[in-house]
N, C-alpha and C positions, 0 to 999 in steps of 0.2 A: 109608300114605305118611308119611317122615316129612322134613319140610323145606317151602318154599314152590313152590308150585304157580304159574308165568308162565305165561300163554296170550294170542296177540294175534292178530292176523285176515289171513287170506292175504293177500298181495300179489298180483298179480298179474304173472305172467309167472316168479316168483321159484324157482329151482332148488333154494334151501339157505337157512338165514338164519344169522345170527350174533349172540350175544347177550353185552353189556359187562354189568358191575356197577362202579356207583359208590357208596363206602360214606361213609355222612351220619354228620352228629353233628359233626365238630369248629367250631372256630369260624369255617370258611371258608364262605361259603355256594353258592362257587364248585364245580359237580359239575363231575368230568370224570371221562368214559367212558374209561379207559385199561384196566382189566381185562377180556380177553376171557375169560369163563365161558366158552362152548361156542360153537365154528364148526363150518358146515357142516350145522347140524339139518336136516332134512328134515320135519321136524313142524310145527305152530305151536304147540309147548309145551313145555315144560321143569320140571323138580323140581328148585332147587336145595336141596339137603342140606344144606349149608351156613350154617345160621342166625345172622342178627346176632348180637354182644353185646348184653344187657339196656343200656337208653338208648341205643342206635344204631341207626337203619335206612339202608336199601340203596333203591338207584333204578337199573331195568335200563332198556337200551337195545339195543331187537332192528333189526336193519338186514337187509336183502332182498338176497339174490347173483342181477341179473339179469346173460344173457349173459356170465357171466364177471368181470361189477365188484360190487361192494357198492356198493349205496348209502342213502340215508335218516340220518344223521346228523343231518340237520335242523339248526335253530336254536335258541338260547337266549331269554327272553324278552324280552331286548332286543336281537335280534335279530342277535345275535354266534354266525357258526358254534361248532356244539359242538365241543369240543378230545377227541379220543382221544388217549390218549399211546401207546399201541398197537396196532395193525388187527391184526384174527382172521387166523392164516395161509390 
């Protein structure tokens, strides 16, 4: 295998999932989920291939497609919804 290995725990009811990547290191401390890596998994796992830069890492955000919506976005920890700047088609 070569890249990092994401795995996270069914959902229930969930049809598909959809997984953001937010890439760390500058001097924002501000993540926002705007890059959809892969929609529509059927799995609860992913390989992304794709490896940081040396001094930067990545923070994913997997969201659950029930009945037809995505949801699970969730909060920040001051409890400001998380910002996508793009939803997985």
């Amino acid at each position: 295998m070569s890249g990092d290995r994401i795995t996270w725990q069914a959902e229930s009811g969930a049809t598909s999932y959809n997984l953001y990547r937010a890439e760390l290191g500058g001097s924002s401390l501000l993540i926002q989920y705007g890059d959809c890596r892969a929609a529509g998994l059927a799995t609860t796992s992913y390989v992304d291939s794709q490896l940081p830069e040396m001094g930067s890492a990545r923070a994913y955000l997997v969201t659950a497609v029930v009945s037809g919506s995505e949801r699970g976005w969730g909060h920040e920890s001051d409890g400001t919804s998380r910002v996508l700047n793009q939803q997985c088609p």
